[in-house]
Backbone as ProteinMPNN parsed JSONL, in Angstrom:
{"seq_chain_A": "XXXXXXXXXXXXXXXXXXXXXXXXXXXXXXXXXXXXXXXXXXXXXXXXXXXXXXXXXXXXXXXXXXXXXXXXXXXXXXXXXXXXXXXXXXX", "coords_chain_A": {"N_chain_A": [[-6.715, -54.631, -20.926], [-3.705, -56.045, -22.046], [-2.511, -58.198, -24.808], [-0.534, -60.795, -25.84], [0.948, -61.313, -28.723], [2.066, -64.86, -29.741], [2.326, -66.207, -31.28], [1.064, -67.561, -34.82], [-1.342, -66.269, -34.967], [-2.283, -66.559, -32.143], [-2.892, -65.321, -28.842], [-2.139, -64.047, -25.587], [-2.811, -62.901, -22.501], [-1.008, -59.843, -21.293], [-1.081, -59.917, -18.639], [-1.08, -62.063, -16.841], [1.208, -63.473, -17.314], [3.725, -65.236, -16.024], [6.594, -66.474, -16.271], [8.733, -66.872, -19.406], [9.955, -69.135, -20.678], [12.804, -71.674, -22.177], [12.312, -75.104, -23.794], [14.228, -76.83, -22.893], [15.292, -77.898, -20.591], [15.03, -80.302, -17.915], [13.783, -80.379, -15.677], [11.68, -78.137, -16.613], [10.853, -80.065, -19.123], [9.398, -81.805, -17.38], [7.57, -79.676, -15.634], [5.822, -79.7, -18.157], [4.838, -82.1, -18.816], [3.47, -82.827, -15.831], [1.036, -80.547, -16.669], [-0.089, -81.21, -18.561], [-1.102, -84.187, -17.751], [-2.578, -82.975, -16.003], [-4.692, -81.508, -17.526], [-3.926, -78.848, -17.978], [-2.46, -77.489, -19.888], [-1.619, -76.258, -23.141], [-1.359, -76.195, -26.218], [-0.011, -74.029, -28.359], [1.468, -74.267, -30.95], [1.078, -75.489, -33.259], [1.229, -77.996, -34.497], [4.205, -77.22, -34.881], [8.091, -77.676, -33.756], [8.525, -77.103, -30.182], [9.234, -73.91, -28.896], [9.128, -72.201, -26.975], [7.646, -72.015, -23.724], [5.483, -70.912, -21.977], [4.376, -70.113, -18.625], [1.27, -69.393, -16.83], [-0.079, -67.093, -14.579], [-2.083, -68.329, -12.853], [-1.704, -71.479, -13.594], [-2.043, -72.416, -15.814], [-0.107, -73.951, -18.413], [1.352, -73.277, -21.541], [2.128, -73.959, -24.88], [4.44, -72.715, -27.305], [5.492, -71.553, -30.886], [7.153, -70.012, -31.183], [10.508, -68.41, -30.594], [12.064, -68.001, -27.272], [12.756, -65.578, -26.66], [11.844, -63.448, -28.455], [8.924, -63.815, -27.747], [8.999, -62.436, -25.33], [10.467, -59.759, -26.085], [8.129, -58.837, -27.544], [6.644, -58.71, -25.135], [8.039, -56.364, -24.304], [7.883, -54.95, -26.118], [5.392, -53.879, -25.763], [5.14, -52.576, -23.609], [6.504, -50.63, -23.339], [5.104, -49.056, -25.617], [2.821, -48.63, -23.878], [3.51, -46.795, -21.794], [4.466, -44.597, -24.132], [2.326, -43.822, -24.511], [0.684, -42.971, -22.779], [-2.086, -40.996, -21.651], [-1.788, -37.554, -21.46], [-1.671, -34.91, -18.707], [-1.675, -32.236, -18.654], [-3.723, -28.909, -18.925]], "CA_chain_A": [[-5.967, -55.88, -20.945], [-2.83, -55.977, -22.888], [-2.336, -59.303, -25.119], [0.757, -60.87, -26.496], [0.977, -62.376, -29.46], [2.816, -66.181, -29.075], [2.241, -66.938, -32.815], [-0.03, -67.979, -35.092], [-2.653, -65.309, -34.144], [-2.742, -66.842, -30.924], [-2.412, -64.208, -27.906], [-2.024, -64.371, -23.957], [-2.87, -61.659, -21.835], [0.257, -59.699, -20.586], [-0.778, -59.893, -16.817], [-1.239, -63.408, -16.586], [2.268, -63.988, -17.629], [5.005, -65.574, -15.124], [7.651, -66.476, -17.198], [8.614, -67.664, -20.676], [11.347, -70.21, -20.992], [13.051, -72.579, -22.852], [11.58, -76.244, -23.728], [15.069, -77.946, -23.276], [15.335, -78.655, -19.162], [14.528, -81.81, -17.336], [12.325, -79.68, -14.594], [10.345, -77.708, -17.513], [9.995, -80.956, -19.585], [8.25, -82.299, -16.349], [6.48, -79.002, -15.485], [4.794, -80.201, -19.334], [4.115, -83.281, -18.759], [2.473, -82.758, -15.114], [0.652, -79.997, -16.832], [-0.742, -82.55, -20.045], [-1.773, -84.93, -17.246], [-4.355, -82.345, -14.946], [-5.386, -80.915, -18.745], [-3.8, -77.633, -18.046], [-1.645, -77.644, -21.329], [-2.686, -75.505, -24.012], [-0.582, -76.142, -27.206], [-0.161, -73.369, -29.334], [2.273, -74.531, -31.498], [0.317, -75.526, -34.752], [2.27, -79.424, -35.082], [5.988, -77.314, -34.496], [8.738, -77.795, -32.715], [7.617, -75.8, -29.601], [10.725, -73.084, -28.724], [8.565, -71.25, -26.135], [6.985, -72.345, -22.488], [4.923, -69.303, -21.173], [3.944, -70.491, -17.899], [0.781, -68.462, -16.417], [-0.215, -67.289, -12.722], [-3.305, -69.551, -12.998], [-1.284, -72.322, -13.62], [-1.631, -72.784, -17.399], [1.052, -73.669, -19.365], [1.297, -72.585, -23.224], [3.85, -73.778, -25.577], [4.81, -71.752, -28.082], [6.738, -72.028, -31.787], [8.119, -69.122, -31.367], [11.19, -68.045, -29.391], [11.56, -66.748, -26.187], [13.276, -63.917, -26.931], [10.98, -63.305, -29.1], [7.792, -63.257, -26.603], [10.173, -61.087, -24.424], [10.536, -58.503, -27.119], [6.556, -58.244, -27.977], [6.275, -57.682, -24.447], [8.433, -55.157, -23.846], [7.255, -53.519, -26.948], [3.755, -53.356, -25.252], [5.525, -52.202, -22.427], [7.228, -49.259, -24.318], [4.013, -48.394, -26.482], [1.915, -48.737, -22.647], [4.376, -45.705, -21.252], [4.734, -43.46, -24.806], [0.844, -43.894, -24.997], [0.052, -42.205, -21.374], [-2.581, -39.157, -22.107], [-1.312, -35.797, -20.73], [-2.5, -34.143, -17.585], [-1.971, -31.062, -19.034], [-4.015, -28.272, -19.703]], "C_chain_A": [[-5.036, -55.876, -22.16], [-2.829, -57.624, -23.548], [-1.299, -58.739, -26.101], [0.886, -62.007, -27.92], [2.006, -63.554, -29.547], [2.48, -66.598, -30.313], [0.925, -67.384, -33.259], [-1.495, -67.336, -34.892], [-3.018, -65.875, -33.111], [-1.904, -65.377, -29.772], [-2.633, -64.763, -26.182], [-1.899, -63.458, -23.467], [-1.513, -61.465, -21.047], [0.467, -60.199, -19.264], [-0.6, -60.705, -16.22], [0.21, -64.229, -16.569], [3.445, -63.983, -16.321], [6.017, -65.772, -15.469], [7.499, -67.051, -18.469], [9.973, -68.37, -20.555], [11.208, -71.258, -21.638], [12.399, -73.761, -23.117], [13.188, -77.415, -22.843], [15.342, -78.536, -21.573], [14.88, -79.509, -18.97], [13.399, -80.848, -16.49], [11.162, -78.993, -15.664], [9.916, -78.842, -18.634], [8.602, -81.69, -17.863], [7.161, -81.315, -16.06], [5.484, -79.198, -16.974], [4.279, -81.029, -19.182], [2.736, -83.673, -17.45], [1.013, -81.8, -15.668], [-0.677, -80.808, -18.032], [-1.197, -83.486, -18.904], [-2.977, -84.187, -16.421], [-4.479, -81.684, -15.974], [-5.047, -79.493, -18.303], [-2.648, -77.154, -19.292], [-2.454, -76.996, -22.404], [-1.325, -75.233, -25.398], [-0.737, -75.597, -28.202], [0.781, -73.207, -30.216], [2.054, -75.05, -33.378], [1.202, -76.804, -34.997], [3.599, -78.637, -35.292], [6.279, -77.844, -33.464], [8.179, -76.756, -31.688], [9.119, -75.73, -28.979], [10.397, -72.419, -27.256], [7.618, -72.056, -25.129], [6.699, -71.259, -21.871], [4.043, -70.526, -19.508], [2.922, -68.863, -16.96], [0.642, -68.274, -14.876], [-1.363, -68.358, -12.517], [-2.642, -71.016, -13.27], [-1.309, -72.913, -14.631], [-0.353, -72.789, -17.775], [0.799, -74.216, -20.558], [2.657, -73.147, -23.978], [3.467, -73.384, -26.689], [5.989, -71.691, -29.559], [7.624, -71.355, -32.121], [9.263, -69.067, -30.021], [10.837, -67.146, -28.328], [12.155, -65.468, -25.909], [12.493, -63.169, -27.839], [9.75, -62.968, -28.703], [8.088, -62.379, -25.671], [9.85, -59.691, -24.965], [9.053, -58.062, -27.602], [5.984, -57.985, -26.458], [6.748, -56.45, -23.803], [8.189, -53.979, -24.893], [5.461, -52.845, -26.66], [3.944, -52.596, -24.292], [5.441, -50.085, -22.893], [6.274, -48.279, -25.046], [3.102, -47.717, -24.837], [2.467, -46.791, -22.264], [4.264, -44.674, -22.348], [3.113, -42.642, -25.209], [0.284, -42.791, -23.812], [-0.576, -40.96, -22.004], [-1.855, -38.13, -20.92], [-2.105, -35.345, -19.749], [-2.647, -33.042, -17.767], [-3.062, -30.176, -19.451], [-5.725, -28.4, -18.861]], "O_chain_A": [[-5.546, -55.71, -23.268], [-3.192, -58.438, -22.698], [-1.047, -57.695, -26.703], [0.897, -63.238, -27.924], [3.125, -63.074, -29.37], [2.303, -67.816, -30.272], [-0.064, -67.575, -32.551], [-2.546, -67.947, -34.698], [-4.234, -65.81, -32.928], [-0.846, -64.76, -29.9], [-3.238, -65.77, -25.814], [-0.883, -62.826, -23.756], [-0.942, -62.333, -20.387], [1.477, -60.684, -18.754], [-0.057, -60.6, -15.12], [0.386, -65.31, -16.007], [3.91, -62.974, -15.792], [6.791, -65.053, -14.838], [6.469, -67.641, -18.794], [10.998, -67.746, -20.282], [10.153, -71.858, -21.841], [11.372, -73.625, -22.453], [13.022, -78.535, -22.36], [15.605, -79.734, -21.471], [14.077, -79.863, -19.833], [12.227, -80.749, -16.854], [9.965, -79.262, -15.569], [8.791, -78.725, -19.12], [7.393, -81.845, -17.69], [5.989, -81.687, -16.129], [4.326, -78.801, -16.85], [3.062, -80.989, -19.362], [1.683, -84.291, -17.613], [-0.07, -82.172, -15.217], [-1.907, -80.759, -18.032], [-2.331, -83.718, -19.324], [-4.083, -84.69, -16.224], [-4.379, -80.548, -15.51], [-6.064, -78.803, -18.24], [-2.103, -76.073, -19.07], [-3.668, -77.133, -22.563], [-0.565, -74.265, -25.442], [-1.391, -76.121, -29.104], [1.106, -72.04, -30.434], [2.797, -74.912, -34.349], [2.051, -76.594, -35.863], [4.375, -79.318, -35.962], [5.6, -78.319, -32.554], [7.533, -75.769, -32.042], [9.905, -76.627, -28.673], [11.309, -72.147, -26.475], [6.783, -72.782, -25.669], [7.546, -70.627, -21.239], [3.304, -71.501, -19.649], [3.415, -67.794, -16.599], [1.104, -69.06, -14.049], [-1.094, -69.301, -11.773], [-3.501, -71.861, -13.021], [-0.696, -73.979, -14.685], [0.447, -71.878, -17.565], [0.223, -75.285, -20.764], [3.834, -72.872, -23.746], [2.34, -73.593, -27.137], [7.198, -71.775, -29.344], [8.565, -71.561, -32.887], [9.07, -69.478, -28.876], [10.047, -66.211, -28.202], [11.963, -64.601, -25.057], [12.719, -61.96, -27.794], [9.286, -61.918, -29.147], [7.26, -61.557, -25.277], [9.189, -58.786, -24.455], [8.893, -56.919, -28.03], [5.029, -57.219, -26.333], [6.143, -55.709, -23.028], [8.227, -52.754, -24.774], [4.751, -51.934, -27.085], [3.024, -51.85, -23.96], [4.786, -49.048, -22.789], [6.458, -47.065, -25.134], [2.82, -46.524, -24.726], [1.772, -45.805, -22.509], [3.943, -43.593, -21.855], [2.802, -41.6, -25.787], [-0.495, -41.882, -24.096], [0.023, -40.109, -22.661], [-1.57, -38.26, -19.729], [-3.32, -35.384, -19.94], [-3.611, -32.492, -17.234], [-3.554, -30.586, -20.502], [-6.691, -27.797, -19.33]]}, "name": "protein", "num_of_chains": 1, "seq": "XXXXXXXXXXXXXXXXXXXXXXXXXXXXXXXXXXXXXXXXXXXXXXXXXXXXXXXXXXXXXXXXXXXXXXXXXXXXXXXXXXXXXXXXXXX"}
């Protein structure tokens, strides 16, 4: 299981992940707010502004004080490490 770090030593397993986007829309403020009313909200933001909405396949959603270019980039560097990491068939 790969995990991503989303700040704050908080992490979120890669696989689980559906997208990350912005806070600033009218449809993803609502996907928050429906999410804060059936307790599936999981604020990992430490009292910031939250920059980052990771929405999972389970239907969690995560906010986040970091950017989302930023959660992007730690997973494509897991990505990148995942692939240079492969053991050898060789031999």
């Amino acid at each position: 299981m790969k995990l991503i770090n989303i700040g704050f030593g908080n992490m979120v397993s890669a696989s689980r992940l559906i997208a990350v986007v912005s806070p600033e829309s009218a449809p993803i403020k609502r996907i928050i707010s429906d999410a804060r009313d059936k307790g599936q909200l999981i604020d990992a933001t430490y009292g910031r502004r939250t920059r980052a909405v990771i929405i999972t396949d389970c239907g969690y959603i995560i906010l986040s004080a970091i950017q989302p270019e930023t959660v992007a980039g730690r997973l494509s560097v897991k990505n990148e490490q995942e692939t240079t990491e492969a053991p050898d068939n060789e031999g």
